[in-house]
MINU-310022 format. One record per residue (C-alpha): x negated, y, z negated. Coordinates in steps of 0.05 Angstrom, whole numbers, plus 5000, padded with zeros to 4 digits. Each point is the difference from the previous one (the first is absolute). Layout:
REM MINU-310022
XYZ;...
REM end
This chain:
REM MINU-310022
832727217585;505849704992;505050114950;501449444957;507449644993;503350004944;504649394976;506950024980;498849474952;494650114948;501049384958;494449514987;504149365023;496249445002;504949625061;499250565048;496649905066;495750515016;500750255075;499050725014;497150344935;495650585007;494850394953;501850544963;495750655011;502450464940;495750034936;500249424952;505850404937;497949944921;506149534997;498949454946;502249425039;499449504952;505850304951;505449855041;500149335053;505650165047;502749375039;505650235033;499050085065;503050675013;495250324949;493450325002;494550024948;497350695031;502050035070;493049655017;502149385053;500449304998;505149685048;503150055081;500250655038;501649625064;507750164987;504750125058;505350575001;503950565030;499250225066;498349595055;502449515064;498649424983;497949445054;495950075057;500949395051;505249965063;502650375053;503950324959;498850774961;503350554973;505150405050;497249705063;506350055044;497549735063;503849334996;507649844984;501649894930;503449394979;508150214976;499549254966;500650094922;497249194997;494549714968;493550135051;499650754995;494250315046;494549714941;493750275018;496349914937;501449314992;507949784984;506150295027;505250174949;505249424972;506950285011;504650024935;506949915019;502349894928;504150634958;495550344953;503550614951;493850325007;496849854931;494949484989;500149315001;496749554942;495249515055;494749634984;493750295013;495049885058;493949614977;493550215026;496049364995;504649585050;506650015038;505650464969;504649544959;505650465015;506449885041;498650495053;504750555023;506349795029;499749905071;493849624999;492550074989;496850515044;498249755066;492350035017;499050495046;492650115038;494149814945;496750635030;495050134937;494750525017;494249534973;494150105046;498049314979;500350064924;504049444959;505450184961;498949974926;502549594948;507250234995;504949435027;505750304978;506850065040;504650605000;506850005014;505850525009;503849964937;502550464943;496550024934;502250214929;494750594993;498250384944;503150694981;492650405035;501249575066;507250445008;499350375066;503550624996;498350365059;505550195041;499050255069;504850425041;500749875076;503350495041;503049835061;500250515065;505149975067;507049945014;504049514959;498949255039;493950225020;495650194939;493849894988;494150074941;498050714998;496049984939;498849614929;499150434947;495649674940;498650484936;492450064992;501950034931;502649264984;494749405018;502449275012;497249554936;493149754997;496649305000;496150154939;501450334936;496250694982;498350625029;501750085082;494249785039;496250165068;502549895063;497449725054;503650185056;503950704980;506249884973;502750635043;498249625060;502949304981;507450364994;498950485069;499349335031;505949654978;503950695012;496650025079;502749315000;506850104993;500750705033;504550105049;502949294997;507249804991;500949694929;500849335023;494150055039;495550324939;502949434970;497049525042;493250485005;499749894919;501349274999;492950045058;496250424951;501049574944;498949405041;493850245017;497250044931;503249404967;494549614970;499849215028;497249525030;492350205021;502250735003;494050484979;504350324949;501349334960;492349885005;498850754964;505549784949;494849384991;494750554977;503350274945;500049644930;504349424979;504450444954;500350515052;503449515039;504349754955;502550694983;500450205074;502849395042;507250104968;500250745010;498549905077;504649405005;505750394973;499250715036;499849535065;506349674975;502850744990;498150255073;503649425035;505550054958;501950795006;498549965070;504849395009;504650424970;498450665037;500849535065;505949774982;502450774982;506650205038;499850724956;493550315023;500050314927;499649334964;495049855067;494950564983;500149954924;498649125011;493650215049;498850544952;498649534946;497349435041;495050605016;498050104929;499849174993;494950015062;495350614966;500849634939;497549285029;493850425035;498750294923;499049334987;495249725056;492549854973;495150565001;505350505025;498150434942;494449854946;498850234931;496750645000;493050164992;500350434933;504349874937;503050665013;503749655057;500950095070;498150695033;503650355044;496749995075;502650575035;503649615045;507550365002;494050525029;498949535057;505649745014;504050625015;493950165045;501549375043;507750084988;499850735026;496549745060;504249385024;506350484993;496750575039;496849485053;506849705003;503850665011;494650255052;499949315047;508450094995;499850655028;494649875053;504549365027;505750485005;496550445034;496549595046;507049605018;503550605018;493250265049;500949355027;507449955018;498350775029;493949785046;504849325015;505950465023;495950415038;498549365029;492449874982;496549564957;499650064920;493349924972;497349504958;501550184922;494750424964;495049774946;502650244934;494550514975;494649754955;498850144939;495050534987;493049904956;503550324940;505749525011;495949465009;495250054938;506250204962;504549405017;494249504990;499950294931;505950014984;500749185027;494349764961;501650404936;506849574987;494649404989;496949944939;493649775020;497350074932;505649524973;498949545052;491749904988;501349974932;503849334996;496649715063;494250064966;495850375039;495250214949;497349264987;499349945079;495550745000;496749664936;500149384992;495350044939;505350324965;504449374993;493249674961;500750554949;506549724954;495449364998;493050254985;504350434943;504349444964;492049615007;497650514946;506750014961;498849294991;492350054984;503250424951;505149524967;494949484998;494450444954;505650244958;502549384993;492949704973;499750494957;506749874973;498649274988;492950144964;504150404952;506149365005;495549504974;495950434950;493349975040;495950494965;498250615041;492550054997;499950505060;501550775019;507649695027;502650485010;496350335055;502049505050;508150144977;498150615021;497749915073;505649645014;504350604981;496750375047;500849475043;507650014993;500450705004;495750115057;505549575047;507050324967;495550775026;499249695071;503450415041;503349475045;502349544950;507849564990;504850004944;498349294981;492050134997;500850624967;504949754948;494649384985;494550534999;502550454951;503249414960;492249784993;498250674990;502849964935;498349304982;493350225006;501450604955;503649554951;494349524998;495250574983;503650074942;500549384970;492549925013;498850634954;504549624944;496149365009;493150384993;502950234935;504549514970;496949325040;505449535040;505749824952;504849615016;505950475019;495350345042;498349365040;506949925002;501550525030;494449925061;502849385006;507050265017;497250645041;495949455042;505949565010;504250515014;504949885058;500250895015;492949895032;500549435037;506150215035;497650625017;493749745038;504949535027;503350575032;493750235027;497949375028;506049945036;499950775029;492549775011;501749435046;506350345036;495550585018;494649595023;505649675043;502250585023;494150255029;498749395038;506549955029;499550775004;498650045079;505649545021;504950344950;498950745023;500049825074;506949574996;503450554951;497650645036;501549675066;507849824971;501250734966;496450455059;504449605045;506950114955;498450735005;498550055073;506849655008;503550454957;496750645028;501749685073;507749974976;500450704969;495650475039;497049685063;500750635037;494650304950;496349284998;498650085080;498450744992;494749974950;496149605053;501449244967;501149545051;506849725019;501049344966;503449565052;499049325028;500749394963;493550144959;498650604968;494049985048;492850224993;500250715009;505550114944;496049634952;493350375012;504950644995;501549774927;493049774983;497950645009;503950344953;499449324953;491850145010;500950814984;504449844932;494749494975;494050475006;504250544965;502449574947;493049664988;496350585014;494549814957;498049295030;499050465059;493850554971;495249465026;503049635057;505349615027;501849414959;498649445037;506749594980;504350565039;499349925082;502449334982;504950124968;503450515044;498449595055;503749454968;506150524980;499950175090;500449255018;505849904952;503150545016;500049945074;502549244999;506150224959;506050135039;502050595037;505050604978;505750205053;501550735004;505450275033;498450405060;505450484966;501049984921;504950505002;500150614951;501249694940;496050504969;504950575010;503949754940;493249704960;500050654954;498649794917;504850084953;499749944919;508049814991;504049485031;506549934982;504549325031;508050044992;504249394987;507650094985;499849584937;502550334951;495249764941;493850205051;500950515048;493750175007;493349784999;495450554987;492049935022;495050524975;501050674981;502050675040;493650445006;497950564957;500650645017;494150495028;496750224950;500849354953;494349504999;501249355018;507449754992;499050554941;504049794925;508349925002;503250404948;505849495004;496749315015;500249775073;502749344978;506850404963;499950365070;500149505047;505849614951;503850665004;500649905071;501949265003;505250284941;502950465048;499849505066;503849524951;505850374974;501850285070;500149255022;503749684939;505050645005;500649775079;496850745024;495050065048;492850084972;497450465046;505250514977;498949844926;492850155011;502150655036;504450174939;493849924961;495850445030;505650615018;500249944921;492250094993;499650595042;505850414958;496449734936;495550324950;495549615027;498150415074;500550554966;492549914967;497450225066;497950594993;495349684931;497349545040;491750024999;498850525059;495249395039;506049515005;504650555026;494250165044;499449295020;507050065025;503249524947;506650385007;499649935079;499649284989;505149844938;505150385052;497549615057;501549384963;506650214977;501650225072;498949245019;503849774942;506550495022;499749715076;497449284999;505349415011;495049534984;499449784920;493349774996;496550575034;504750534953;498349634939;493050135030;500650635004;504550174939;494049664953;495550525038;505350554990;500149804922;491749994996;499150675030;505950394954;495750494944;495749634955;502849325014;492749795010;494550434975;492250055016;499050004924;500249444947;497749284993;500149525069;498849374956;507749664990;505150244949;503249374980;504550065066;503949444989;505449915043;503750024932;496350534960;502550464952;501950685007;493750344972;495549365030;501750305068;498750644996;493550315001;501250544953;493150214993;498650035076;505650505008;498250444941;492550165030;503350025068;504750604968;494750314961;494650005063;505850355034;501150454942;492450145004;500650135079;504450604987;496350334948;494150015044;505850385052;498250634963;492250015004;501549825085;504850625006;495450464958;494149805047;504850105056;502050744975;492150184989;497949695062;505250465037;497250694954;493249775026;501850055074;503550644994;493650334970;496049715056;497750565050;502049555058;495649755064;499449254964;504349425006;500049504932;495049435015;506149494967;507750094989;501949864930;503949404968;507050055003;504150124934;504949464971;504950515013;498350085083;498949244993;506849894981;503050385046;497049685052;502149334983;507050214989;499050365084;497049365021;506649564966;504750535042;496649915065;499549154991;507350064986;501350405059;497549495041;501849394980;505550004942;505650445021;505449555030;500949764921;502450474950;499449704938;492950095017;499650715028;504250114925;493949734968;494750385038;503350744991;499849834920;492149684999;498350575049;503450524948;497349694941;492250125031;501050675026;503050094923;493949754975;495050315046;503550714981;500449844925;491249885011;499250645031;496750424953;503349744932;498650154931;497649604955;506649904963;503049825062;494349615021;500449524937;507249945006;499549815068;495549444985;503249754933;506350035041;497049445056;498149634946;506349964973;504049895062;494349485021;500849594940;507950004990;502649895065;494549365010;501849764932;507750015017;497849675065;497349464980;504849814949;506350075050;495749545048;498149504944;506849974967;502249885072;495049405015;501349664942;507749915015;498449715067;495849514961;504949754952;505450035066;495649505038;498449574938;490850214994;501150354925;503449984948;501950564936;
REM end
């Protein structure tokens, strides 16, 4: 069955409109509700629900009408930077001609009950484009509201700090976009407040669209390809996205309309001034961020992402899994139809000089079963179908006798107010009991706690439930007092105030109203699902289209062309839209097929294949050659207060879980960089050098020389391979951003700068924390001692060794041993120091600061390894005390030099003070 959403607001507020709130399945808690009656909205008596789960959010492309779609480049692009864009969701975007210094502007807001009483954008109100609006007959709900491009003064969470980097490929004149790197580590803000939600369409697959967009363009083209995306999604006039936004609750909207009006404002404006570019630095960094202003705006969209099903939050879904599985194959598909083309053009200019006729171009090769089942996988997996039923509402549809139950509940909860409530007056106006009372208090306790145990039961009942609960309990209790002491006047006082009291009536006010919105919903239910699934199956067929149609085709979907999607693409989807509801409501299915569903997928294919077609190129390039993940981004600006903009982290290395713990926070790091950047540009040098300095310091420092104490996995997980590689970039890059890349790599990979021990909770990182603040002390201490430990056990491997070899000598002979035994630390060490020698050999040794490096780390674990060959005990324990030591010291002196260093640059650039 399906799993119940939870709200983000758990308030009891009596104004709020009900749309989309679901049952809660967990176990009724021993919370006492009644101590405590929370009325802020943002708070939750027990995590039990009572408001909207219908809430928009990341991910997503928004509209769905028009002839337009994402990275279909079978028509001319307009070069116009007017007012009409392409619009294919509704409204074309309002040009803004006016200056803007790139903060926000105080506007008025948009209202959402009427036309927008603010001045719109300068250059005009956006010009309707086609009304489009993938309806299938439905009428819009009651939202009338009007957006309009304009800026907004948002609040601090609404910042958007994620900073692409778009490299350009090709001769200078001629360059074009050969890939946008985006760190999977730094999300674009939310709609909603809370925990990160579900998304509907994969989040992975709403940026590989945007990136297969822009590939291979000039920049003032993938300007112009930008400005269509974003048309394509704006939200007016009859679009289907502005009717989803009409779904969502009136606060919702509120809260969302100025976040999407401003991130629209934001795209037009960088890309009017990437346009206008003549520096194709300043052009790249203005699409850059009028990228990050378009992934923000589809963040925004309704229903893009919705709270998650458990309070624990949103789940991860596998789907970096899948999406490198259709990646891999739209790069290898790519590579393989380039190579056959070539080959087949050069047969044929053979057979045409020979003076015969070429053939006719061969078929590319299918894809084979595996393939097939594989890629159709891998499509349907970046949906999250189970998201998706959940707020259409496809439960009530199934079981429609579901949406009765809120109602036949809050019936007894007021059977049960009302007997209390006689009681309560009996005792009020002194009426002598002359009857056993308190056995019908009693039943209605039962009564009361029989609904707050139902398994599928909302905040709002629950809370009225259990709030009886206790009246009834209460009332027990006084009716024992009265049995002994007869009905005084303070006690009929006091059942006069407990049956006037205001705690009671608002609670089965709640109830009534999550009563009457549920009954609502499940007679709207059919109509709802069959609109919303249509809208966000269609977003993601779009988006897959964009990003990887190659695998689309291959995994047997048909090609969605024409000017409708058409009839067989939509029974294509139904299909899989049939196979996710039976698995997600497996149990309405143990005794047949609910009768509610062939319409309702049969309504889903006629909606579907009336909605407009999706171009695809008949070549989308290989944009997927350059589509590999990264966790760190960093963007270079020569401002000398901000030189770089740093997104995400540099990985861990092998052998560390996860982005592992930072002996020196990440956030002292990453300032130590920008430090560096900044002098050489206030001192008039040339950062890339600076940043070479840096690192030709490192590698003579204390520092490389705890190598040979590193834990034997990470050496074995080639970290030293890779800190050189890095520094090997650093030493021969020209360009700043990608060696301040690499030099934040270079700094994350040195000994113990992170650790697989310690704490991954925060560590008061503040960008202006205190020395000790950021420094995870403990982390590094158990990462020494675990090292310490590592050694000690050396001995016991080498004495096994020694007896192992004593036990082969007095074999007679004719056997061979069944299994080779583990390699010592010692052999282990030397073979990491023999695998350093032969990486350097190959790919290092035109720089010699490097090879300088190498010849010491590769002495230092030959050293070692010798120094483990059969030691001593003494030795043995001064070998380890000794790492400990060294460990400790030389990370300790580290950090401080790095922290002492950071905190200048912030006093020089005016963010600390002391």
């Amino acid at each position: 069955m399906l799993k119940r959403g939870k709200s983000l607001k758990t308030g009891t507020r009596r104004s709020k409109r009900l749309k989309t709130e679901s049952p809660d399945t967990s176990p009724p808690p021993d919370t006492d509700l009644t101590k405590t009656r929370r009325t802020d909205p943002d708070s939750s008596d027990d995590g039990r629900l009572d408001g909207i789960t219908g809430l928009g959010g990341l991910g997503g492309l928004g509209g769905l009408s028009g002839s337009g779609g994402l990275g279909g480049r079978t028509g001319p692009l307009t070069t116009d930077l007017g007012r009409t864009g392409i619009g294919s969701d509704g409204l074309g975007l309002g040009a803004d001609t006016g200056a803007d210094d790139g903060r926000d502007r105080d506007t008025r807001t948009t209202g959402v009950s009427g036309p927008t009483t603010s001045a719109p954008a300068t250059g005009g109100a956006p010009a309707t484009g086609p009304a489009g609006g993938a309806s299938g007959g439905t009428a819009p709900l009651p939202f009338s509201g009007t957006l309009t491009v304009q800026a907004h003064r948002l609040p601090t969470g609404a910042t958007v700090r994620l900073r692409p980097r778009i490299e350009l490929a090709g001769a200078d004149g001629g360059k074009t976009v050969k890939s946008i790197l985006i760190s999977r580590l730094q999300r674009t803000p939310s709609p909603f407040p809370g925990r990160m939600g579900d998304h509907t369409v994969a989040w992975q697959t709403v940026v590989d669209a945007v990136r297969a967009s822009l590939h291979g363009r000039p920049v003032a083209d993938a300007v112009q390809a930008l400005r269509a995306l974003q048309n394509a999604v704006w939200l007016g006039g009859t679009s289907a996205g502005l009717r989803q936004l009409g779904r969502l609750d009136r606060e919702d909207i509120i809260r969302r309309v100025p976040l999407l009006e401003d991130a629209a404002h934001r795209v037009h404006l960088h890309c009017e001034r990437a346009y206008a570019a003549t520096d194709p630095g300043v052009a790249t960094r203005e699409l850059a961020l009028a990228v990050a202003q378009h992934l923000t705006y589809l963040n925004y969209l309704p229903f893009a992402t919705v709270p998650a099903a458990s309070d624990r939050g949103s789940k991860g879904s596998g789907e970096g899994t899948f999406r490198n599985v259709l990646v891999e194959y739209e790069h290898q598909t790519a590579t393989a139809r380039k190579a056959a083309r070539e080959a087949a053009a050069t047969r044929a200019a053979e057979i045409v000089a020979a003076g015969g006729t070429p053939p006719p171009p061969a078929p590319a090769p299918a894809a084979t079963p595996a393939e097939v089942s594989r890629l159709r996988t891998a499509v349907w997996r970046m949906f999250a179908f189970d998201a998706a039923l959940r707020v259409a509402h496809v439960e009530y549809v199934l079981n429609p006798a579901a949406a009765l139950e809120a109602g036949r509940q809050y019936g007894t909860l007021t059977a049960v107010q009302d007997q209390l409530n006689v009681m309560l007056s009996l005792i009020a106006e002194k009426v002598p009991m002359t009857y056993d009372a308190a056995e019908g208090v009693d039943q209605a306790a039962k009564n009361a706690k029989a609904v707050a145990s139902e398994k599928n039961v909302f905040h709002a009942i629950y809370r009225a439930a259990n709030l009886l609960e206790q009246k009834s309990g209460a009332l027990r209790n006084n009716l024992g007092q009265v049995s002994k002491g007869g009905i005084t006047t303070v006690r009929a006082n006091a059942a006069r105030k407990e049956m006037d009291s205001t705690l009671y009536t608002n609670a089965l006010a709640d109830a009534r109203e999550v009563a009457e919105s549920v009954a609502k919903i499940g007679t709207d239910a059919p109509a709802h699902a069959a609109d919303l699934l249509s809208y966000l199956l269609y977003k993601h067929l779009r988006a897959v289209a964009t990003a990887y149609p190659r695998s689309l085709l291959a995994s047997g979907f048909p090609a969605p062309t024409g000017t409708t999607l058409g009839a067989d693409v939509a029974a294509a989807v139904a299909v899989q839209l049939d196979s996710a509801i039976r698995a997600e409501f497996a149990l309405f299915f143990k005794t047949g097929t609910p009768a509610k569903l062939a319409p309702l997928l049969a309504e889903v294919r006629s909606r579907l294949g009336a909605m407009p077609g999706i171009p695809m190129a008949d070549d989308p390039g290989d944009w997927a050659a350059d589509a590999a993940g990264t966790d760190l981004v960093v963007e270079y600006t020569d401002q000398v207060d901000a030189p770089l903009r740093i997104n995400g982290r540099a990985p861990a290395p092998q052998g560390v879980a996860g982005m592992g713990c930072h002996t020196t926070a990440w956030v002292i790091e990453s300032q130590h960089a920008s430090a560096i950047v900044h002098t050489a540009l206030r001192t008039r040098k040339e950062p890339v050098e600076a940043l070479r300095a840096a690192v030709r310091t490192d590698l003579t420092s204390s520092l490389i020389r705890l190598s040979d104490v590193l834990p034997i996995d990470q050496l074995e997980g080639r970290q030293l391979i890779e800190l050189f590689g890095e520094a090997f970039t650093v030493l021969t890059t020209t360009d700043v951003a990608t060696a301040a890349t690499a030099y934040l790599s270079f700094r994350n990979l040195l000994p113990y700068a992170t650790v697989n021990e310690g704490d991954r909770a925060g560590h008061a990182e503040r960008q202006d924390g205190g020395l000790k603040e950021t420094f995870d002390e403990g982390a590094l201490e158990e990462a020494a001692e675990i090292k310490q430990q590592e050694l000690l056990d050396s001995a016991e491997d080498e004495n096994k060794e020694e007896n192992e070899e004593e036990s082969k000598g007095d074999d007679d002979g004719g056997g061979e041993s069944a299994e080779e035994p583990p390699l010592t630390l010692s052999q282990r060490l030397n073979d990491s120091a023999a695998l350093l020698r032969a990486e350097f050999d190959a790919r290092w040794t035109t720089d010699s600061d490097i090879g300088t490096a190498v010849d010491l780390v590769y002495q230092d674990l030959v050293d070692m390894a010798m120094a483990l060959l059969k030691p001593t005990a003494d030795e043995l324990k001064e070998v380890g005390a000794s790492a400990v030591e060294r460990i400790t010291t030389v990370r300790r002196a580290e950090h401080e030099k790095v922290w002492k260093a950071v905190m200048s640059y912030r006093r020089r650039i005016g963010l600390t003070t002391g």
